[in-house]
N, C-alpha and C positions, 0 to 999 in steps of 0.2 A: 584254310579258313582265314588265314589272317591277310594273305591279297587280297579276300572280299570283302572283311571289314576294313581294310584300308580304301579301298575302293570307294565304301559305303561312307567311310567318316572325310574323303577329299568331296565328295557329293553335297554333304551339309557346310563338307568347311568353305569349299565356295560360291557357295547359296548363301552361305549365311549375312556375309556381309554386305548383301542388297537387300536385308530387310530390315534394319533398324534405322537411324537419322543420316542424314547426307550433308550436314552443315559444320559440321567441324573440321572434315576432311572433304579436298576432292576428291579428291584422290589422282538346188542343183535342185514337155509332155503334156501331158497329153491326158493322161490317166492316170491315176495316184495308188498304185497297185503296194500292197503291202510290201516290205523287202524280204524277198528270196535270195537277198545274198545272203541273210541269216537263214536260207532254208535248212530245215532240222532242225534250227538253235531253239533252245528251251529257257523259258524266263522262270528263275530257281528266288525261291521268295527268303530273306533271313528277317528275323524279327530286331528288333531295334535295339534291343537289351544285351542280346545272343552279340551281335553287332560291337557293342560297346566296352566289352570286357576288355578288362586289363589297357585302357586307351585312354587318352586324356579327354576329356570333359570337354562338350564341344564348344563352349564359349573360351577355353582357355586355346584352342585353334584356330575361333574366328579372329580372336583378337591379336595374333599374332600377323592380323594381313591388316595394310591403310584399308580405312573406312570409304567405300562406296559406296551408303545406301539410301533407305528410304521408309518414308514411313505415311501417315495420313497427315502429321502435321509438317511435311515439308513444304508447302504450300506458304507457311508462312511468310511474313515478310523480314527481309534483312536484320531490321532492326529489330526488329519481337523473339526472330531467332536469336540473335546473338545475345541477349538478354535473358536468357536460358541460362543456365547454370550448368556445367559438365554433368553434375553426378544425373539431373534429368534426361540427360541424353542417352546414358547409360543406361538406369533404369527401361529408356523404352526400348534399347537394346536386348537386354534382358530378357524383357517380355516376348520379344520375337522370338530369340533363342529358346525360353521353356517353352514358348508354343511348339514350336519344332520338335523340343524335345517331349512333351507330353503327348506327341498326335499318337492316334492307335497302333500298334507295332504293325499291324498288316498293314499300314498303309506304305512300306518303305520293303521295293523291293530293289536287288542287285540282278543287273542284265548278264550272264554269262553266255560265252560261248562254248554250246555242249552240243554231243551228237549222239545218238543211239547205235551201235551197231551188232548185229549177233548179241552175245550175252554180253557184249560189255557198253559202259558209259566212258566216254573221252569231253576231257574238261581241264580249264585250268586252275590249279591250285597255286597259289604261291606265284613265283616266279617259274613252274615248271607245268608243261603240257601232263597229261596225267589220264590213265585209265583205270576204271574198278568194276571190278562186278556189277550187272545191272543193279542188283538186288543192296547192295553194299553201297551205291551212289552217293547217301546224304552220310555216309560215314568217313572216317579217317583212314579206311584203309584201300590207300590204291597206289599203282606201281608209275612208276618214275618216267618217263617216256623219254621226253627233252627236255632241258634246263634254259630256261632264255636266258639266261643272263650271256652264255656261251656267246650269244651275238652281238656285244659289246653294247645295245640299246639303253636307252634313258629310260627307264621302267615301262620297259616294253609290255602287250598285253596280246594276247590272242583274238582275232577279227573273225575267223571262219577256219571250219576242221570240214576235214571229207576223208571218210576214211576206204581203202581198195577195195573190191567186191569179198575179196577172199580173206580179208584182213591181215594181209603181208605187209600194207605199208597202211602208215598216216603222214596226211601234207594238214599242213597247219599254216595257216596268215598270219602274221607279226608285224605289228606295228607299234607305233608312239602317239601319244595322243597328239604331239604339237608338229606330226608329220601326217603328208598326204601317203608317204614311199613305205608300201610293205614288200615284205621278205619273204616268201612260201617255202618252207625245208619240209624235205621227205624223210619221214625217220619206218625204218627198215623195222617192223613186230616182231624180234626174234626174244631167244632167248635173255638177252645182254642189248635190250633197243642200243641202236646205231644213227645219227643222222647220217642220210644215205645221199642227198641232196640238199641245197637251196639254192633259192631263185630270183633274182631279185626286181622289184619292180612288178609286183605280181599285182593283175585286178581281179577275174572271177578263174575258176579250176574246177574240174571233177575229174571223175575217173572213170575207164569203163575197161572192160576186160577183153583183151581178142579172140583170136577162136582157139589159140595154144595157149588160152588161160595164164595168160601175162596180161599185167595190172599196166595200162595207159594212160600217164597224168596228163591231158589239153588244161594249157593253161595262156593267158591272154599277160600280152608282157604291155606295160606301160610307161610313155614320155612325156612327159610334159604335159600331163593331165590327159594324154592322150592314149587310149588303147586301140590299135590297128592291125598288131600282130597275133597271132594263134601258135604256141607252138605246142609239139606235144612228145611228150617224152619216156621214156621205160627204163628200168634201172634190174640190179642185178650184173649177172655174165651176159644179159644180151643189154648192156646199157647205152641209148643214144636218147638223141633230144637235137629236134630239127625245127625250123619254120615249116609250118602247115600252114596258112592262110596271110595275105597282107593285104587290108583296105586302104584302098590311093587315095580316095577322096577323103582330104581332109575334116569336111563338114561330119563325119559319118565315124563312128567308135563301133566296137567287138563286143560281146559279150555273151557268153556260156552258162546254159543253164539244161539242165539235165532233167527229164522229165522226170516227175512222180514215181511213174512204173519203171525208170530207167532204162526203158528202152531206145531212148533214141538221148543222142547229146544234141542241140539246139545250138546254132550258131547263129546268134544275132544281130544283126548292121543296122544300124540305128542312126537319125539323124534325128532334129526337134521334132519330125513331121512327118518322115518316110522310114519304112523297115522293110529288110527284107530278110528271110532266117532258108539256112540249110539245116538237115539232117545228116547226122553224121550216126552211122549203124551203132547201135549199143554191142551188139555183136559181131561186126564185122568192123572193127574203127580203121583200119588201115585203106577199106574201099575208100574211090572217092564221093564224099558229100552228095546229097541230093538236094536239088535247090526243088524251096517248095512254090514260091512265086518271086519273079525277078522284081528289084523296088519300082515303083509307081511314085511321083512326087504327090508327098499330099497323105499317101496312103499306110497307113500302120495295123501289123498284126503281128499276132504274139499266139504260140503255138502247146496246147497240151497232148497228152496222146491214150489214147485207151481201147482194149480189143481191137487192134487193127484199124483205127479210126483215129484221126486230127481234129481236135476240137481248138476250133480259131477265133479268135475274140480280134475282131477286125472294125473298120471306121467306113469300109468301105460303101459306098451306095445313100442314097437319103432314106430319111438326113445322117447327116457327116457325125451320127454319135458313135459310139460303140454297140454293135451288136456280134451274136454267138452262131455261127458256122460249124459245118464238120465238113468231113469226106474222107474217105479213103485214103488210107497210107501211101497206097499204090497210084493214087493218080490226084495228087495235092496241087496242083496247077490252081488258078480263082476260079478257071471257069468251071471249075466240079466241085466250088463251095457251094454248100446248098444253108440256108436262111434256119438256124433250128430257133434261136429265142433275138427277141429284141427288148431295148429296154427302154420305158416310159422315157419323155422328153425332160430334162431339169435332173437326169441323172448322171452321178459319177460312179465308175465301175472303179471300185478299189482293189478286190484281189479276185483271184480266183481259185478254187481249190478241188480237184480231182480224184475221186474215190471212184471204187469197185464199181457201185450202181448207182452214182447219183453226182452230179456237176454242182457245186456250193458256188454263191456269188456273193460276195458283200459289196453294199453300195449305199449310195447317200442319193436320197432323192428329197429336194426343197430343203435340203440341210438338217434333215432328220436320218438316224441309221436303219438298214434294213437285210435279211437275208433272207435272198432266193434259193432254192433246195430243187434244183432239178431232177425226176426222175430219169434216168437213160433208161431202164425197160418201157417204161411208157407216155414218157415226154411230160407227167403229170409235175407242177408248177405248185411248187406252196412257197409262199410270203410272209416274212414275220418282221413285224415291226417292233423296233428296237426300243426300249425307255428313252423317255423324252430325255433324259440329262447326257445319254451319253454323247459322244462328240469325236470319238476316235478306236479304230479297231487296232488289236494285237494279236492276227492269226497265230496261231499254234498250228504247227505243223505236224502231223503225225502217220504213222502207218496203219493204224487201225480202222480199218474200212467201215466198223458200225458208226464209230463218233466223229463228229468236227467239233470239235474243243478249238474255243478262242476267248478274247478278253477285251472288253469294253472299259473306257475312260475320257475322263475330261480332265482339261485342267487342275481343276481342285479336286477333283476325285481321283483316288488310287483304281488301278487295275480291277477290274470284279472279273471271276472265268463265268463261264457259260459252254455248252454242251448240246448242243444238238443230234440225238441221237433216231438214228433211224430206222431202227425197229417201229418206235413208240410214236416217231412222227412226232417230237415234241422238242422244245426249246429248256433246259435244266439248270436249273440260274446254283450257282455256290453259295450254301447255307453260310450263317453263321450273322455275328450280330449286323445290325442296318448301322453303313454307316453316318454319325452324326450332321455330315453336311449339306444331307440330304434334307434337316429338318430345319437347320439355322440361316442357310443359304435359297436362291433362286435361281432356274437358268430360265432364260428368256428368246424367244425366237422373234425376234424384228425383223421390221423391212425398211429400210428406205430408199426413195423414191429419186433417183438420179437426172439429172437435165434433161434427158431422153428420154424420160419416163419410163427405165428400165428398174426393177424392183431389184435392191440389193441385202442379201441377206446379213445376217447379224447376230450373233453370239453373246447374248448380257448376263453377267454374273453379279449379284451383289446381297446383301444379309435380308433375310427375311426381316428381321425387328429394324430395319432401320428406317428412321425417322428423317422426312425433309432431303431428301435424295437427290437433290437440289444446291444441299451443299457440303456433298460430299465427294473428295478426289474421285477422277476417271483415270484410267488407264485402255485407253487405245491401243491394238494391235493389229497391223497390216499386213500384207505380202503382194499380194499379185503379179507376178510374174512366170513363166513357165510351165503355164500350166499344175501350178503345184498349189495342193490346198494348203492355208493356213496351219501351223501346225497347234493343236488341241490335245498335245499328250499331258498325261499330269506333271506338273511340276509343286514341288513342297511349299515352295515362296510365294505361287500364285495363291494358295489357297490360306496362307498364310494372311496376304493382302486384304482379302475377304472380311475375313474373322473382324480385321484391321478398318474394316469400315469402306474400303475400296469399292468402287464398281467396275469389275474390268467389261471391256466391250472387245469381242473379234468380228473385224470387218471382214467379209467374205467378197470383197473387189473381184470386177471384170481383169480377164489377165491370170486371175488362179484360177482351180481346176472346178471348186466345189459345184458346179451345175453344169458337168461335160466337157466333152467338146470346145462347142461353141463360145463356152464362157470365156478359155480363154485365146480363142482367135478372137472373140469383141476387146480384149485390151493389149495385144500385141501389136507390133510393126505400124503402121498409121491409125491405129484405133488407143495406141497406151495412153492417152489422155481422156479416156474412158474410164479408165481405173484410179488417175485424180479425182474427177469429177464423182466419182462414187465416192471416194473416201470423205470427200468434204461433203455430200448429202450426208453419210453416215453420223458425222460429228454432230453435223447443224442437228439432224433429226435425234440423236439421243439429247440433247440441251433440249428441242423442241420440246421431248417428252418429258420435261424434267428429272433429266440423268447429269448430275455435275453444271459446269457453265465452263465457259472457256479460261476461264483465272484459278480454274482450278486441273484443268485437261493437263495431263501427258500423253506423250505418242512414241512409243517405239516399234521400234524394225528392223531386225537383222539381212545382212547382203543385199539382194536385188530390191526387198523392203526398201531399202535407203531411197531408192529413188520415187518414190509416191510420194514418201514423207518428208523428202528436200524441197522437192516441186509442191506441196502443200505450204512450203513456211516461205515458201518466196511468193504465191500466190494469195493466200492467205492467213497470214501469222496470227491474224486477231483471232482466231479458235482455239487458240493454244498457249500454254503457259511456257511448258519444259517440251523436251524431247531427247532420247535417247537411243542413241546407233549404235551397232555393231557389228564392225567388217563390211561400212555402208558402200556401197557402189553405188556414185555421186557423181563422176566426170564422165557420161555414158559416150558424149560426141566425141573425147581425143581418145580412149577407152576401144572406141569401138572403126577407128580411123588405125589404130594401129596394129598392123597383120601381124605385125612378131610375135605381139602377146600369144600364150597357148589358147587359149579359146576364142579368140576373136570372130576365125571363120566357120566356128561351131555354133558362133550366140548369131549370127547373120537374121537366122530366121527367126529368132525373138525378137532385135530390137533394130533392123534393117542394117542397111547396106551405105554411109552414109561418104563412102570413098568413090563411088560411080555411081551411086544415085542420089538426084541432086533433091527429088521429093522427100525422098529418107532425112537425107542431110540436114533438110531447111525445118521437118518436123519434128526431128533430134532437139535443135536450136529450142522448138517452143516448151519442152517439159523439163532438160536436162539440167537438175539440180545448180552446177557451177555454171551454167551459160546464161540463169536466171537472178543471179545474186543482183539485188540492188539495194542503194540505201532505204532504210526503214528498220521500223521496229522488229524482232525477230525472235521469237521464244528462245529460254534459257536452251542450249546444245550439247550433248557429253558424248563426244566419239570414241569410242573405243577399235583401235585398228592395230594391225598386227604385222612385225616388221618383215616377216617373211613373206605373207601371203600373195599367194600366185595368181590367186584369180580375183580379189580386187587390187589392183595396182596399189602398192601406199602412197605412189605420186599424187595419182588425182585426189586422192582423201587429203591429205598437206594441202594443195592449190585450193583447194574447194576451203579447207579452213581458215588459209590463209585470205581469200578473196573475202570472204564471209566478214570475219574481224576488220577488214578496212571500211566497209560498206556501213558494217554497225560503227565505225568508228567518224565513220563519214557526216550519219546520221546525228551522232550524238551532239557534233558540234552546234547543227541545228537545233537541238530540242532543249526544254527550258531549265534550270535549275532545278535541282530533285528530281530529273530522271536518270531511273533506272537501269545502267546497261545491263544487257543479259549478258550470263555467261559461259561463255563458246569453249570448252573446256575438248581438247586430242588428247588420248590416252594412247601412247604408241605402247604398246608392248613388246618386247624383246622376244624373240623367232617366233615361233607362232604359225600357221599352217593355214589360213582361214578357218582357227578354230569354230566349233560347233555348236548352238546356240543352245542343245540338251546337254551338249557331253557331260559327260558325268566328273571331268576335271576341265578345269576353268584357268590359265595363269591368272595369277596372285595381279592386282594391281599396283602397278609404279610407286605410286604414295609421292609424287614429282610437284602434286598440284594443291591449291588449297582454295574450298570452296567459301566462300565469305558470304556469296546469296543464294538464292533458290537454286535448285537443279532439280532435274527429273530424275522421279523410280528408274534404275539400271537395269534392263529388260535380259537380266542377266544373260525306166527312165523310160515310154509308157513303160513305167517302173515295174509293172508286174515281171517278175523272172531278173531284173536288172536291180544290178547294184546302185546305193547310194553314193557316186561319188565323191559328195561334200562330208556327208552325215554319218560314221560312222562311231563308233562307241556304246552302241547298244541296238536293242531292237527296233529301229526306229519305220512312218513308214516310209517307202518308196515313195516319191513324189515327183521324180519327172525323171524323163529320159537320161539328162546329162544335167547338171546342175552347171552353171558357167561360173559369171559374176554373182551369183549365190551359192 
């Protein structure tokens, strides 16, 4: 209990200090499939008080970090600010902080990695892997497994458990939060648990039994952001561990995932675009692999399995969205794919989940959520539409063939479960009180109307009682790239902001996934100045409607975000006040010129080829952040970038802010007495991994800078069955094939 309230109290402690004043101090497809790399993991809820015992008081933790934040009146000007008086600033600090701490205790849950197996529960407590009694789970008594500390880690955490059929062994994932690099150990279920193994540089594992009822761990070794090998291994007096599989082609990554019923392990090849998957026998794992269709460029499918039948959720044929296939185990080739469901045009297929007698679909169609309930005995189709607030699913994964249990959320709203159960045919929403932000707050479905006359969707959050909305701060949030939807999980500060008189907007850009397909082949490769041109309808059209006005606008973006909202402030700065990045990828042309990098020849297919191709090259030139700086005016900028990270280079974020500062410096000369420079504030942080924009721990920041003017709010793989490469730390969802420079 006390690694989860530490867990829960580093959560708020750095949150916290993006929600009070900012003027005293500066301070990784296709399809957005939920993550099954957390498949089986259970989100275990602690209330906030349970949380809190015997810990220090959460204002006396925020105040122990330099102040990054932000509030409604940062907007102000220089001089009005600094005309303030400390203890005011404090005060409205305050008030953030008992908001936080006042919100309803249900609204604050801890993400663990747990697993069900036989009669017991495997979790981690403390610094130690740990199992108990199913029955005994939410108590103190359970036996001791592994100790992490043993692995000399900076408070290392568990990522993913899978435990053997027979329960002889458990492999567990170990990582850091400020690392990409985990560690898999097999610890030996005996009398006196043993670590029997580890492995290092582990990405997805399972296990599956052979026919002399010996436990075989496949596990996927990874380089340099790269998974390409397979190997698999057995322990005991028959102990080996050999390479099984190696993919040549660079562009193309591995990954393992083991069906539902456990009959077959899934062996994935995956590039942005193309897949292809073997079967590897759940019972016979030593035969070799069965390939089910050789890759097709272009073409992606991802494989379930039940009675004797392949259920394939494939892109193949028109139009190019995803639709639902089966066939036979025995002759899985495409051409004995037969057509069973397809799905409306403007839709995104988010997960899928495979029971006894019936195929669950979650998906987003027009930016609203929905779940399809297939019958397999007789093809019968029911549909259920989701409450309009919500904005984001958290499948729950489970064995229980009556129920599909999952959970709904937005932004400012906490987790709510839900229960579709199929006896009753009906949808079972979790009792208990309504909560309050459902009556003080608004969500809003917009469109706006892009150069092309393409309608872009939109996400508006702001208080019901507010008065003249007009001239009240916006906060903008973008993404589009990789096919990945925006992300829309709750976070505590967003809704915080709300209360706080904000409006926030999520722009639903060409380039992310929210409407298919298609949506984001219209903002890749020579169309990603689609996904500009969206974002600045977006802005104009909420000021149109009177949401905010540009002297009051922020915009932030984390990773491949950076680049919309770089090429937005060299294109058009007058929309915007502030702006805030984090871990932005800025320098996409020398970025994407250089092969060494790890991902370079993996991101090809999202953002061209600009080393041999000369069309790529010249249309690189027209959006790319640093190849567009010129003198002018340019919204206040606070980069936040991390000295380790792998997959944005820290070079191009330095040159890009360094080019920046000369251009505003350039400008200034030119402009008249009393003006304003803005300020362009890099926050390098010390290692760092291309931390995680949910994680649930944040480094502290530097405290190196000192803010004197305005700055912006600090915005503090086809993934179904595929891990998040970039995102881990919790349940998050799956959003693209391979995450690169995001």
């Amino acid at each position: 209990m006390q690694q989860k309230s530490k867990l829960f109290l580093q959560a708020l402690k750095y949150s916290i200090p993006h929600l009070g004043k900012c003027m005293q101090k500066e301070h990784l497809n296709h399809c957005n499939f939920t993550d099954r790399y957390y498949h089986r993991i259970k989100l275990k809820k602690y209330h906030l008080t349970k949380c809190l015992q015997n810990k220090p008081r959460i204002s006396e933790l925020a105040r122990n970090i330099p102040s990054r934040n932000f509030s409604c009146k940062n907007f102000l000007s220089s001089k009005q600010e600094n005309e303030k008086p400390l203890s005011e600033n404090m005060d409205a600090f305050e008030k953030v902080r008992a908001k936080l701490e006042t919100q309803p205790q249900e609204e604050y849950e801890i993400i663990n990695a747990e697993i069900k197996h036989g009669g017991f529960v495997y979790y981690q407590e403390g610094c130690c892997l740990v199992r108990s009694k199913d029955e005994e789970a939410d108590n103190d008594n359970y036996e001791v497994l592994f100790n992490l500390e043993e692995l000399k880690l900076e408070q290392p955490f568990i990522d993913c458990i899978r435990v053997a059929p027979d329960e002889k062994y458990v492999a567990a994932k170990i990582r850091t939060e400020d690392s990409e690099a985990s560690t898999c150990i097999v610890v030996k279920l005996s009398d006196q648990p043993v670590m029997e193994a580890s492995f290092p540089n582990v990405s997805s594992f399972e296990w599956v039994k052979d026919e002399e009822d010996e436990d075989v761990l496949f596990y996927t070794f990874q380089r340099n952001l790269r998974c390409h090998d397979v190997y698999r291994a057995t322990f005991g007096d028959n102990k080996r561990n050999e390479r099984f599989y190696t993919e040549k082609d660079p562009s193309f990554f591995v990954f393992l995932y083991l069906t539902k019923d456990s009959r077959f392990l899934t062996m994935n090849i995956m590039s942005k675009t193309t897949s292809e998957v073997w079967l590897i026998d759940g019972l016979s794992p030593w035969d070799p692999p069965v390939l089910i269709q050789k890759r097709i460029h272009g073409v992606l499918y991802y494989v379930e399995h039940r009675d004797d039948e392949l259920y394939i959720l494939t892109n193949v044929g028109e139009p190019t969205e995803f639709k639902l296939m089966r066939t036979a185990a025995d002759t899985p080739a495409i051409m004995n794919w037969d057509l069973f469901f397809t799905m409306k045009r403007n839709t995104k297929v988010v997960d899928l989940d495979m029971f006894k007698d019936h195929c669950v679909l979650f998906l987003k169609h027009s930016n609203l959520l929905y779940v399809n309930v297939i019958g397999l005995a007789d093809d019968s189709v029911r549909s259920l539409k989701l409450p309009p607030w919500a904005c984001g699913f958290i499948i729950d994964t489970n064995s229980d063939p009556k129920n599909c249990p999952f959970q709904l959320c937005s932004p400012i709203r906490p987790p709510k479960y839900y229960t579709y159960k199929f006896a009753e045919g009906k949808l079972f929403e979790e009792t208990g009180h309504e909560d309050p932000i459902t009556k003080t707050s608004r969500v809003l479905r917009m469109e706006a109307k892009s150069k092309d006359g393409k309608l872009v969707p939109m996400t508006v959050f702001h208080k019901t009682d507010s008065e003249d909305l007009q001239k009240k701060p916006l906060l903008v949030q973008v993404y589009g790239a990789y096919g990945m939807d925006l992300k829309m999980n709750f976070r505590p500060e967003r809704r915080v902001l709300v209360d706080d008189g904000w409006i926030l907007a999520y722009c639903h850009v060409r380039g992310g996934g929210e409407l298919g397909l298609q949506w984001h082949a219209d903002g890749r490769l020579t169309k990603k100045l689609n996904g500009l041109a969206d974002l600045e309808a977006c802005i104009k059209t909420l000021h149109d409607q009177g949401f905010s006005q540009p002297s009051l606008t922020a915009l932030t973006a984390f990773s491949a975000g950076g680049v919309l909202v770089g090429a937005l402030c060299n294109s058009s700065p007058e929309l915007l006040r502030a702006v805030t990045l984090e871990a932005p990828f800025l320098d996409v042309l020398n970025t994407m010129m250089d092969t060494t990098l790890p991902l370079t020849l993996e991101e090809l297919e999202e953002w061209g080829n600009p080393s041999s191709d000369e069309k790529h090259k010249n249309y690189i030139k027209r959006y790319c952040p640093c190849q567009n700086i010129k003198p002018q005016h340019y919204p206040s900028i606070h980069i936040t970038a991390y000295e380790n990270d792998e997959r944005v280079p820290l070079k191009g974020i330095v040159n890009y802010t360094e080019k920046l500062k000369e251009a505003i410096a350039e400008h200034t000369k030119d402009s008249g007495e009393g003006y304003q420079v803005p300020n362009i504030i890099l926050d390098i942080q010390p290692g760092g991994n291309h931390v995680i924009e949910d994680s649930h721990k944040k480094l502290p920041v530097s405290g190196n800078c000192n803010v004197e003017k305005e700055m912006a709010p600090h915005s503090s793989t086809l993934a179904w069955k595929i891990p998040r490469t970039e995102e881990p730390g919790g349940l998050q969802s799956m959003e693209s094939l391979r995450v690169g420079h995001d």
